[in-house]
PDB file of N, CA, C and O in Angstrom:
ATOM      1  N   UNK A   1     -13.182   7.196  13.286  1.00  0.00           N
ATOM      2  CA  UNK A   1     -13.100   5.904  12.609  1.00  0.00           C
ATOM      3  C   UNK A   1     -12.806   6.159  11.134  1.00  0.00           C
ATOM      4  O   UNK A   1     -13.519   6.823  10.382  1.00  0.00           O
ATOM      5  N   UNK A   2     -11.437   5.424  10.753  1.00  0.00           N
ATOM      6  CA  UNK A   2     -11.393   5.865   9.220  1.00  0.00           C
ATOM      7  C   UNK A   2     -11.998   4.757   8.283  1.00  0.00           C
ATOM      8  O   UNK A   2     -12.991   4.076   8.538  1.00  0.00           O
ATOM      9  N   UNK A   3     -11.253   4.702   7.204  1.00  0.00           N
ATOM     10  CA  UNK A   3     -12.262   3.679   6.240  1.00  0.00           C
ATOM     11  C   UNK A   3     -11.870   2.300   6.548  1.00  0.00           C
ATOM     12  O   UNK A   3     -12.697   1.419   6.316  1.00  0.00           O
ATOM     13  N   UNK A   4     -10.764   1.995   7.022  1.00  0.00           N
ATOM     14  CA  UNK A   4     -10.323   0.698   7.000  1.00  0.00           C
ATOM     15  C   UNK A   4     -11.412   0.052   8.071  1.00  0.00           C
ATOM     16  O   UNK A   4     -12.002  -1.021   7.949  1.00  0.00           O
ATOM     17  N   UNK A   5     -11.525   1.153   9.320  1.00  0.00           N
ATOM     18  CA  UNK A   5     -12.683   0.513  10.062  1.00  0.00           C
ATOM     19  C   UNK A   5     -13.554   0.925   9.545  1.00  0.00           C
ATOM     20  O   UNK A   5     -14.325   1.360  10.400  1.00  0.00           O
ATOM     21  N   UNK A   6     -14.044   1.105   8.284  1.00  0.00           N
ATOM     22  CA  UNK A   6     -15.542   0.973   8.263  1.00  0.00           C
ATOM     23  C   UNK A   6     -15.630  -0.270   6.865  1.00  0.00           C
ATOM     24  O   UNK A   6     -16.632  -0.629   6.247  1.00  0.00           O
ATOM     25  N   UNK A   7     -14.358  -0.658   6.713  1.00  0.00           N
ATOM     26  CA  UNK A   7     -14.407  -2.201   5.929  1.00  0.00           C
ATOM     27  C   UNK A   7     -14.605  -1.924   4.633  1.00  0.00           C
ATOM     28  O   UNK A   7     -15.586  -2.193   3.940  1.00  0.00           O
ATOM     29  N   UNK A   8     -12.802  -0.917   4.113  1.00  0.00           N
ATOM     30  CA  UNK A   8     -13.535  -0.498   2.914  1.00  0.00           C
ATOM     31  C   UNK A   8     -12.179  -2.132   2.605  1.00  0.00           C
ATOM     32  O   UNK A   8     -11.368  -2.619   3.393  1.00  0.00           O
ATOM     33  N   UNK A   9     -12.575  -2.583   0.851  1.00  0.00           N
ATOM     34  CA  UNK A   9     -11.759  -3.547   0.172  1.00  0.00           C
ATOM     35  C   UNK A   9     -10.234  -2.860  -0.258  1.00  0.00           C
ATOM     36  O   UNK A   9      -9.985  -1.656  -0.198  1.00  0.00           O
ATOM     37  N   UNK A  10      -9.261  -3.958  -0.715  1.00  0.00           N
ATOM     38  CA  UNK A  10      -7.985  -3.850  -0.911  1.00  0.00           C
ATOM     39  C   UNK A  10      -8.071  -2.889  -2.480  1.00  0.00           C
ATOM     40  O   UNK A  10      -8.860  -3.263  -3.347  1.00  0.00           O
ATOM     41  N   UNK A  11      -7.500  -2.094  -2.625  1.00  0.00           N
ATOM     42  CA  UNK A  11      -7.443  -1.332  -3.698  1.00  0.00           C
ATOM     43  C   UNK A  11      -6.806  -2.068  -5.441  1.00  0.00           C
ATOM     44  O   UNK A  11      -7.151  -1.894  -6.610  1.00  0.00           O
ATOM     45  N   UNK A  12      -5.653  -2.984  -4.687  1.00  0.00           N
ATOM     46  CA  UNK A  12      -5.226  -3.790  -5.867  1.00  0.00           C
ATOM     47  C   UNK A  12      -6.346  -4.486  -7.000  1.00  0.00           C
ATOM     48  O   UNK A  12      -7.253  -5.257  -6.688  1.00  0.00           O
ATOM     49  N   UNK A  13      -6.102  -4.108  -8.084  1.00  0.00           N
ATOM     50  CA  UNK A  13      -7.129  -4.964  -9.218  1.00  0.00           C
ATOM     51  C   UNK A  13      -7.188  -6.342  -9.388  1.00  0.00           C
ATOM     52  O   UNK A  13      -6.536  -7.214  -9.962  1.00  0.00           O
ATOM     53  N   UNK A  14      -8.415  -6.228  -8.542  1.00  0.00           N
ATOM     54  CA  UNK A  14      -8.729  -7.984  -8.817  1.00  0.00           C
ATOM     55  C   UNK A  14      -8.885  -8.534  -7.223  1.00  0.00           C
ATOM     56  O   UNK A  14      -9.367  -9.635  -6.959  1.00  0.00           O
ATOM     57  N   UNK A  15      -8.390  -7.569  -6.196  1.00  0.00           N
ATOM     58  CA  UNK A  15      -8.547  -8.569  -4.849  1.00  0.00           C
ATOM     59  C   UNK A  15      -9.837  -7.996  -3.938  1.00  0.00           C
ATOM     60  O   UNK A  15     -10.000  -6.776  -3.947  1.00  0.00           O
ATOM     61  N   UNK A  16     -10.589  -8.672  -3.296  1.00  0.00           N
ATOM     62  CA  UNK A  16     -11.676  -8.784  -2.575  1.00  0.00           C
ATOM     63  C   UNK A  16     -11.709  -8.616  -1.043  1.00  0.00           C
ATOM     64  O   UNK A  16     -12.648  -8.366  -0.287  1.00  0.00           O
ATOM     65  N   UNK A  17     -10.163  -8.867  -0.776  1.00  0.00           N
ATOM     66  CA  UNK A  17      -9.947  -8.965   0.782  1.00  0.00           C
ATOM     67  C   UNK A  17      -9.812  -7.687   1.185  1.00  0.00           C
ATOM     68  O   UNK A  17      -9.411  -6.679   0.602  1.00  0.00           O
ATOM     69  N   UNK A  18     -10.371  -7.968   2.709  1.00  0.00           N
ATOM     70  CA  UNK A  18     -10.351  -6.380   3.455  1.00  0.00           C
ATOM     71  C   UNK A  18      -9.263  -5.760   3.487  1.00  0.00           C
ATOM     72  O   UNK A  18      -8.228  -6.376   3.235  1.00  0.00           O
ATOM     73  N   UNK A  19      -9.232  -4.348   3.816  1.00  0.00           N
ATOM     74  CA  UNK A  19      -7.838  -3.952   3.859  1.00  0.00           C
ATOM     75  C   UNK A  19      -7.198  -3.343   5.006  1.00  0.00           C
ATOM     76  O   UNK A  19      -7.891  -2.501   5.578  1.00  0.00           O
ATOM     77  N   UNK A  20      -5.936  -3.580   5.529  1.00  0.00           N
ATOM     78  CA  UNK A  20      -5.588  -3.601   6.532  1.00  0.00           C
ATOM     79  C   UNK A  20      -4.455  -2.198   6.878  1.00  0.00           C
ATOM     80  O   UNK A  20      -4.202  -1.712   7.980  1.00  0.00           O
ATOM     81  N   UNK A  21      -4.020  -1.866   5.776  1.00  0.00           N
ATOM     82  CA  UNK A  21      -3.132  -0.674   5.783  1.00  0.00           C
ATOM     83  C   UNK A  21      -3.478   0.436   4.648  1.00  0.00           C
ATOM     84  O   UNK A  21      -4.019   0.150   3.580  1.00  0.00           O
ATOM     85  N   UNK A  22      -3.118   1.638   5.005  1.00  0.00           N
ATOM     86  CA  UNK A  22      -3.133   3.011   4.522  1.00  0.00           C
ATOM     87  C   UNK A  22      -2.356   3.658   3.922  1.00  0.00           C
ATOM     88  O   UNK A  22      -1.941   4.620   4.569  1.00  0.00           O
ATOM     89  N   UNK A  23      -1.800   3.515   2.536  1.00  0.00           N
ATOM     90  CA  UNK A  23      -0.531   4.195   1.962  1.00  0.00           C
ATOM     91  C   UNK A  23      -1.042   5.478   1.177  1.00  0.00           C
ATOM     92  O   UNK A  23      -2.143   5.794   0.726  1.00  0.00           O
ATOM     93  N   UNK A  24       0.453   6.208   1.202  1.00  0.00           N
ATOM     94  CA  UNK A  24       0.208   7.184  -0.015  1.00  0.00           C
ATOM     95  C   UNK A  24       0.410   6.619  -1.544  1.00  0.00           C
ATOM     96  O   UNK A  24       1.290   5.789  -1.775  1.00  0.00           O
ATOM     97  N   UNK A  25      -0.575   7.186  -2.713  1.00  0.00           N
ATOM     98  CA  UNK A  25      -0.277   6.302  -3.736  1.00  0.00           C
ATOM     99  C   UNK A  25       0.873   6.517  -4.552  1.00  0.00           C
ATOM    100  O   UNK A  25       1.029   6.026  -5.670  1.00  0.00           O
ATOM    101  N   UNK A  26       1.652   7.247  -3.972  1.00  0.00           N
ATOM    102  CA  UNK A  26       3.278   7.911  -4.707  1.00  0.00           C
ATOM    103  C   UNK A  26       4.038   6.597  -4.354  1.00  0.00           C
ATOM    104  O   UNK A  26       4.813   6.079  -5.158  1.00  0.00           O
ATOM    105  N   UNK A  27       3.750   6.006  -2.947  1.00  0.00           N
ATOM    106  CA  UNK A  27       5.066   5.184  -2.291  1.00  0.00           C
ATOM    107  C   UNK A  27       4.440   3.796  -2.603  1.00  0.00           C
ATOM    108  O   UNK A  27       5.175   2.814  -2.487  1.00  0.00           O
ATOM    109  N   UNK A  28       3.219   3.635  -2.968  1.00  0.00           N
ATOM    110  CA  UNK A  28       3.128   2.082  -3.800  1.00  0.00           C
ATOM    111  C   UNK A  28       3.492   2.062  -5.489  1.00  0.00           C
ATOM    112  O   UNK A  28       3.770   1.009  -6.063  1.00  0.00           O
ATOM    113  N   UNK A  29       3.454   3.135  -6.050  1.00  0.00           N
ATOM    114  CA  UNK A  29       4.071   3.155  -7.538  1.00  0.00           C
ATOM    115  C   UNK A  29       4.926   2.525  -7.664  1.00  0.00           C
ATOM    116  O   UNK A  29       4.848   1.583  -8.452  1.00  0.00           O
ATOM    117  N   UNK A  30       5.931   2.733  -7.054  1.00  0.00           N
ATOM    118  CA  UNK A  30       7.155   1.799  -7.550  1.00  0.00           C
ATOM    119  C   UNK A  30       7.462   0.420  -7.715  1.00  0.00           C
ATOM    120  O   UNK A  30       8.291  -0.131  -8.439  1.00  0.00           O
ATOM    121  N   UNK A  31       6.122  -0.311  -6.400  1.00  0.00           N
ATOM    122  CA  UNK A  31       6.327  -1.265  -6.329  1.00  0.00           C
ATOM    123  C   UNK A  31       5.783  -2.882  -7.016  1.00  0.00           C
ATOM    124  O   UNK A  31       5.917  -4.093  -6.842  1.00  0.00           O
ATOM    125  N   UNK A  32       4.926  -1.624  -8.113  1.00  0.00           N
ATOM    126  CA  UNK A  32       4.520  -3.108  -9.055  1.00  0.00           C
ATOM    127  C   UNK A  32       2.999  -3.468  -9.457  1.00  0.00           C
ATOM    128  O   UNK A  32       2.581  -4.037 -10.465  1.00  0.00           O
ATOM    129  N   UNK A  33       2.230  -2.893  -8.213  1.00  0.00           N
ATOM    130  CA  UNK A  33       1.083  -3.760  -8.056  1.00  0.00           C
ATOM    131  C   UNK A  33      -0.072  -2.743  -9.040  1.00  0.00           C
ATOM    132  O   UNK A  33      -0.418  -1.577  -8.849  1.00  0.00           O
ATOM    133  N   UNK A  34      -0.358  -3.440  -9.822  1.00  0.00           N
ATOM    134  CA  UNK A  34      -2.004  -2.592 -10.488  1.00  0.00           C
ATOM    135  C   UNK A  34      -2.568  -1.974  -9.406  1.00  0.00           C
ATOM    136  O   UNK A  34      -2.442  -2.685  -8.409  1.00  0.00           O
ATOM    137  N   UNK A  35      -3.067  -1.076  -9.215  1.00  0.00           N
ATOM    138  CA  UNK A  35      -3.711  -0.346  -8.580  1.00  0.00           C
ATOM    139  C   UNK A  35      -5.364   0.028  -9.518  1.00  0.00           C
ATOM    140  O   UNK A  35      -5.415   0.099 -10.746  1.00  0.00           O
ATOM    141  N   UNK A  36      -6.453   0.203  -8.685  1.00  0.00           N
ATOM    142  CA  UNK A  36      -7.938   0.538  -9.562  1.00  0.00           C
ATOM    143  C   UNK A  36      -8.357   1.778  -8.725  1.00  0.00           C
ATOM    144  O   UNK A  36      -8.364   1.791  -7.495  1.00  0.00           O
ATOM    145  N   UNK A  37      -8.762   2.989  -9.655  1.00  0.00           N
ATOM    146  CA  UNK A  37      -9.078   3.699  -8.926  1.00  0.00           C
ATOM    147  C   UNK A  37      -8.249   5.011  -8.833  1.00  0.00           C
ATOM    148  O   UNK A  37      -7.175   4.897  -9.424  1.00  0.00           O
ATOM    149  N   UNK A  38      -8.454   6.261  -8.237  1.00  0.00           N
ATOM    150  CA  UNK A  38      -7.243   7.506  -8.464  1.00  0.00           C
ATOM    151  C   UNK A  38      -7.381   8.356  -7.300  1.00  0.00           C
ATOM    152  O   UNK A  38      -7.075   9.542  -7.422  1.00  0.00           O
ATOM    153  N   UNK A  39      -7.917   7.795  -5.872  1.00  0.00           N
ATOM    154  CA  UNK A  39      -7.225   8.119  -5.041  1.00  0.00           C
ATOM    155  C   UNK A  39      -6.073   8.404  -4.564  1.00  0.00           C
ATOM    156  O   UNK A  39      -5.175   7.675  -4.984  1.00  0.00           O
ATOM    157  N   UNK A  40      -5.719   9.342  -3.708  1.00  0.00           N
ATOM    158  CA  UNK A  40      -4.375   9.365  -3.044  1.00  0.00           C
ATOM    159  C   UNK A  40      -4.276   8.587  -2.146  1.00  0.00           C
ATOM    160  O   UNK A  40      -3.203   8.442  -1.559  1.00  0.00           O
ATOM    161  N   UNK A  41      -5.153   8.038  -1.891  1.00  0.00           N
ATOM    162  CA  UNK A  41      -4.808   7.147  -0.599  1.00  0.00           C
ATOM    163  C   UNK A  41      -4.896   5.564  -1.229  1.00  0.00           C
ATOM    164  O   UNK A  41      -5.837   5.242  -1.955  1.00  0.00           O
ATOM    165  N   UNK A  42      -3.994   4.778  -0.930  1.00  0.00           N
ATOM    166  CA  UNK A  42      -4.320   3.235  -1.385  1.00  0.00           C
ATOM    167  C   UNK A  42      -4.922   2.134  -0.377  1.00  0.00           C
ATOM    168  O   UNK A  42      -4.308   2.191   0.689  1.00  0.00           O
ATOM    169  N   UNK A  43      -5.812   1.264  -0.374  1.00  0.00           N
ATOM    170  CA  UNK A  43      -5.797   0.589   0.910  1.00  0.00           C
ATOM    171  C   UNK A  43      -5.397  -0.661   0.297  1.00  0.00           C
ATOM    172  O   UNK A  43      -5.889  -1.109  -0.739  1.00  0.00           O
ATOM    173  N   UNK A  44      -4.211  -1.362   1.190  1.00  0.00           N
ATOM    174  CA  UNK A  44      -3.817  -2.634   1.028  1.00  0.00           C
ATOM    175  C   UNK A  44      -4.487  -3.754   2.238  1.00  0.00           C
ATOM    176  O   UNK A  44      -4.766  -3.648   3.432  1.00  0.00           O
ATOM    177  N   UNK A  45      -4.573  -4.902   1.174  1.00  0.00           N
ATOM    178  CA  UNK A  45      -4.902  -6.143   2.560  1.00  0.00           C
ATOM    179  C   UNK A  45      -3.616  -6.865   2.841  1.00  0.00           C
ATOM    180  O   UNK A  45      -2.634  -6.686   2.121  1.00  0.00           O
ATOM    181  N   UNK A  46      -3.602  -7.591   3.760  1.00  0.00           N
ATOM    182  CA  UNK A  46      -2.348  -8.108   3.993  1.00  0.00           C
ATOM    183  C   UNK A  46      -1.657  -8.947   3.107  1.00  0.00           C
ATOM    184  O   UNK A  46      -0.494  -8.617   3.337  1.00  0.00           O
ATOM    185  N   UNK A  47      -1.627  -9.543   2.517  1.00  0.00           N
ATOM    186  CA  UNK A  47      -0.738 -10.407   1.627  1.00  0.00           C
ATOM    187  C   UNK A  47      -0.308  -9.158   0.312  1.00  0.00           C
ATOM    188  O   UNK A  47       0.721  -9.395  -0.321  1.00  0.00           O
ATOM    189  N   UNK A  48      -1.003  -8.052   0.001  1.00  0.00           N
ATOM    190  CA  UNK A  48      -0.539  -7.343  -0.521  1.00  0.00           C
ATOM    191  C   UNK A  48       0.459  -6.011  -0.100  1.00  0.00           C
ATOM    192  O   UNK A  48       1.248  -5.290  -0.710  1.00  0.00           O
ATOM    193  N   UNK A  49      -0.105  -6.126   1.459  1.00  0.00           N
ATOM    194  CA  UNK A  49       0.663  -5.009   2.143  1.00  0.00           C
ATOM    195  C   UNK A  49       2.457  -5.834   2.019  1.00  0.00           C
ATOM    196  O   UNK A  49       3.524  -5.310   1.697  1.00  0.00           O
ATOM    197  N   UNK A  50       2.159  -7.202   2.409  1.00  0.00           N
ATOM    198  CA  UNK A  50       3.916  -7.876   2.614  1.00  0.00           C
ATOM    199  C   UNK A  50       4.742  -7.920   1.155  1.00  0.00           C
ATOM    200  O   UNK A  50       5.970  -7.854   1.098  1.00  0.00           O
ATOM    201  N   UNK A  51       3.841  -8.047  -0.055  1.00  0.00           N
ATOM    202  CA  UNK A  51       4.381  -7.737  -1.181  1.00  0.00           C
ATOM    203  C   UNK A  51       4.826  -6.683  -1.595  1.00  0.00           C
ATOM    204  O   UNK A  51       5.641  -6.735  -2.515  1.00  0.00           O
ATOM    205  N   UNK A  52       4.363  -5.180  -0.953  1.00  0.00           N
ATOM    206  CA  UNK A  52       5.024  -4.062  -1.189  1.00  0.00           C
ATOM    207  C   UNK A  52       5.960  -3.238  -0.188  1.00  0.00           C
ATOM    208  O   UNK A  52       6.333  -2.077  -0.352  1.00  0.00           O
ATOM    209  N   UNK A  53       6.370  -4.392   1.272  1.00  0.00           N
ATOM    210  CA  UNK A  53       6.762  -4.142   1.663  1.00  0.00           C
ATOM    211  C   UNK A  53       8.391  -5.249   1.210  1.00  0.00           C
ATOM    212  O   UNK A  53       9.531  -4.885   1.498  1.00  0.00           O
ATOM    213  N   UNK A  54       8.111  -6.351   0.600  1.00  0.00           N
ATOM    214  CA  UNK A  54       9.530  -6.446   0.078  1.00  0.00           C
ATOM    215  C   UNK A  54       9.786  -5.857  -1.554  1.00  0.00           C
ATOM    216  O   UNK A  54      10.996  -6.014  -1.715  1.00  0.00           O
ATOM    217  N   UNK A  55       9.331  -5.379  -2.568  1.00  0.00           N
ATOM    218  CA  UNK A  55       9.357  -4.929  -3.120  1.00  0.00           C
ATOM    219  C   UNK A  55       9.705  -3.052  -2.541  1.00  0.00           C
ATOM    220  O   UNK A  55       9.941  -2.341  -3.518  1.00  0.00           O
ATOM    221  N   UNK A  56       9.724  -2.713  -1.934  1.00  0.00           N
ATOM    222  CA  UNK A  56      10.306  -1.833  -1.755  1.00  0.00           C
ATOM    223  C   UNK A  56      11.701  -1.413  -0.538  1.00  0.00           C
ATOM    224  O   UNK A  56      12.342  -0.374  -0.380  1.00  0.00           O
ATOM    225  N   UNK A  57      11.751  -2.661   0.103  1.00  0.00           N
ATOM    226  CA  UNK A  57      12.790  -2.556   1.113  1.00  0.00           C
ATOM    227  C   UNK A  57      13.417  -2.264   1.049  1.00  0.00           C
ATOM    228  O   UNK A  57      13.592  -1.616   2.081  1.00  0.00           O
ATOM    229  N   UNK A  58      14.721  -2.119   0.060  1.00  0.00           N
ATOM    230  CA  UNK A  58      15.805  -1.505  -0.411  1.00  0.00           C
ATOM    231  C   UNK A  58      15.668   0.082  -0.120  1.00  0.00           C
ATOM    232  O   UNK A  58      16.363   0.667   0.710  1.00  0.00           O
ATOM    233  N   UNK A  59      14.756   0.647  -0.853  1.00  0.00           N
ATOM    234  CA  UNK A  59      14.383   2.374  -0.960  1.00  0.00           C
ATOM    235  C   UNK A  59      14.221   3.109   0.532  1.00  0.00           C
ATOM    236  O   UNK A  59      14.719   4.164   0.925  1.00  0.00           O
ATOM    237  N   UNK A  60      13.105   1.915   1.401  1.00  0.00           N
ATOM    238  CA  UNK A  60      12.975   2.570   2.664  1.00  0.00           C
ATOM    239  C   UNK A  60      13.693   2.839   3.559  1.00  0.00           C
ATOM    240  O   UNK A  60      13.721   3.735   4.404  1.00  0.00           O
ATOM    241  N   UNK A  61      14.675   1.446   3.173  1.00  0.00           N
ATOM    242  CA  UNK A  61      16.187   1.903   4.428  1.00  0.00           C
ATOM    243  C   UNK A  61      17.081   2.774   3.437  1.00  0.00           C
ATOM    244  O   UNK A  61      17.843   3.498   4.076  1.00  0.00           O
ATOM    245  N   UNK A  62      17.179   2.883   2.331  1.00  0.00           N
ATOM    246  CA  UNK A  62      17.906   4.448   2.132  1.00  0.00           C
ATOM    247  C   UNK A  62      17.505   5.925   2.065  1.00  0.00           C
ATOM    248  O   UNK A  62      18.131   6.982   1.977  1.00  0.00           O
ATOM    249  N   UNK A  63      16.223   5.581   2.141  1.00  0.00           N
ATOM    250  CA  UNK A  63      15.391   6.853   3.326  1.00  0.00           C
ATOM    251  C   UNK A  63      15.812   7.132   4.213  1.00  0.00           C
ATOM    252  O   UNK A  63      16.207   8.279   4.422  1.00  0.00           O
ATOM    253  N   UNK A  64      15.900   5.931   5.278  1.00  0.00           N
ATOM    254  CA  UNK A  64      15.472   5.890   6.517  1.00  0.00           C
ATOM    255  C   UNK A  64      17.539   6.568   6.892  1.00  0.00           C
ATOM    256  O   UNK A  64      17.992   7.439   7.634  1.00  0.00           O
ATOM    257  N   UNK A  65      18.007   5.853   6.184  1.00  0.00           N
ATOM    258  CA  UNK A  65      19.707   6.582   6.310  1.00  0.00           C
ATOM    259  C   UNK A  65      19.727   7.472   5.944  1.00  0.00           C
ATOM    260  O   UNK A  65      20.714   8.048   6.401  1.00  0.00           O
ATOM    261  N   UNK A  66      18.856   8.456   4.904  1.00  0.00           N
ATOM    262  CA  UNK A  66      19.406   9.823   4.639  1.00  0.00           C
ATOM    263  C   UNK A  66      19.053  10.720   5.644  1.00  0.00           C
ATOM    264  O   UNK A  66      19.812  11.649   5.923  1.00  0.00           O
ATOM    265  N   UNK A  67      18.040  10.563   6.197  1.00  0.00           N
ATOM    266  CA  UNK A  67      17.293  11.480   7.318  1.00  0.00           C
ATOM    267  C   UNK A  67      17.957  11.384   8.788  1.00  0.00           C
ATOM    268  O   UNK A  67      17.719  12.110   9.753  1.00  0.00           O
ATOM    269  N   UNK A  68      18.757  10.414   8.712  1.00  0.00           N
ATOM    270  CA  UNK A  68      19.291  10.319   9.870  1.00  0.00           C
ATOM    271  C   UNK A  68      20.834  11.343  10.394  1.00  0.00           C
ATOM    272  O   UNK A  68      21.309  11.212  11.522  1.00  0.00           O
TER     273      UNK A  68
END
């Protein structure tokens, strides 16, 4: 059981809601959001997970084409 199941909060500064996803904190840098804290690991809740998933959309599919 990792932390998300054990109900840790959203890492972003200032939000309270649980968190639902597990990033590295290299691949949320780019995308804007204050971050609290100096883990490598970030936990996002959902309305913040969909904000750094369009804030970064562009980058992931030219990832996702170079590796291919």
């Amino acid at each position: 059981m990792g932390k998300i199941g054990k109900g840790v909060n959203c890492s972003v500064t200032g939000c309270k809601n649980a968190a639902e996803r597990s990033i590295s904190r290299d691949k949320v840098g780019a995308s804007g959001l204050s971050l609290s804290g100096d883990d490598r690991r970030v936990y996002l809740c959902h309305e913040h997970y969909k904000v750094w998933k369009k804030a970064t959309k562009k980058d992931r599919d030219l990832d996702r084409v170079r590796f291919k």
